[in-house]
C-alpha positions in Angstrom: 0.0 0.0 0.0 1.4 3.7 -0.9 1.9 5.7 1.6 0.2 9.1 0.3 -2.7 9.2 2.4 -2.5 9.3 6.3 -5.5 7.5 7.4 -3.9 4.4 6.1 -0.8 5.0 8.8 -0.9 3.5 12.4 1.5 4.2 15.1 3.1 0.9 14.9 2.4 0.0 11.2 5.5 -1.7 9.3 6.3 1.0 6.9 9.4 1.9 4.3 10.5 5.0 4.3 12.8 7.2 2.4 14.6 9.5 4.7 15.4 12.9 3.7 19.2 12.1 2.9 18.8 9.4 0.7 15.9 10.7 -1.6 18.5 11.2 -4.4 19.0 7.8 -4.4 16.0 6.6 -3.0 17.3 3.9 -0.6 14.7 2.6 1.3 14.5 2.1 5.1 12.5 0.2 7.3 11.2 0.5 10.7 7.8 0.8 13.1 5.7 3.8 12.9 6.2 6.0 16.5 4.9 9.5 15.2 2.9 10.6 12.2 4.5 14.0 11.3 2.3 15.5 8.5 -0.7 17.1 9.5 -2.5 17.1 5.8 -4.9 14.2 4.9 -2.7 13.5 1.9 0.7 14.0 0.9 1.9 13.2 -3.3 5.5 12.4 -1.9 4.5 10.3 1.0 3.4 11.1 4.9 6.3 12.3 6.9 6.4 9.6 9.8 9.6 9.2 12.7 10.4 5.4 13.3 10.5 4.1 16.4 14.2 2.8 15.2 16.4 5.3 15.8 14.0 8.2 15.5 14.6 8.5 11.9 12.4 10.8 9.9 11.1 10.1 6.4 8.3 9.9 3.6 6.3 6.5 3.9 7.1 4.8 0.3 4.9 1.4 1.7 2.7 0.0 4.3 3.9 -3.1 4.8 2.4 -6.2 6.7 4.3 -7.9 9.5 4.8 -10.9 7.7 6.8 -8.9 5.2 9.9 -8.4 7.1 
């Protein structure tokens, strides 16, 4: 599932996200959800999440499901 709209992100949801440093390359990384960051219902680059690894901050590029990993 993309990650464009925010009522599909839950604060623990599996997600892929590309953080703000690699969106040249667009190396993915993937972690829990710990805060949704964008305050829009929508978003065409992805909603801005921090993971709960690390604190990272990024765009959601997929929702994935546990079984995924």
């Amino acid at each position: 599932m993309s990650g464009q709209r925010r009522a599909d992100i839950r604060i623990g949801a599996l997600v892929d996200i590309v953080l703000k440093k690699d969106q040249r390359t667009g190396r993915l990384t993937r972690g829990h959800v710990k805060r949704i960051l964008t305050g829009s219902a929508t978003h065409p680059h992805g909603i801005k999440v921090m993971l709960r690894e690390g604190d990272q901050v990024g765009r959601v590029q997929a929702i994935l499901e546990e079984s995924d990993e």
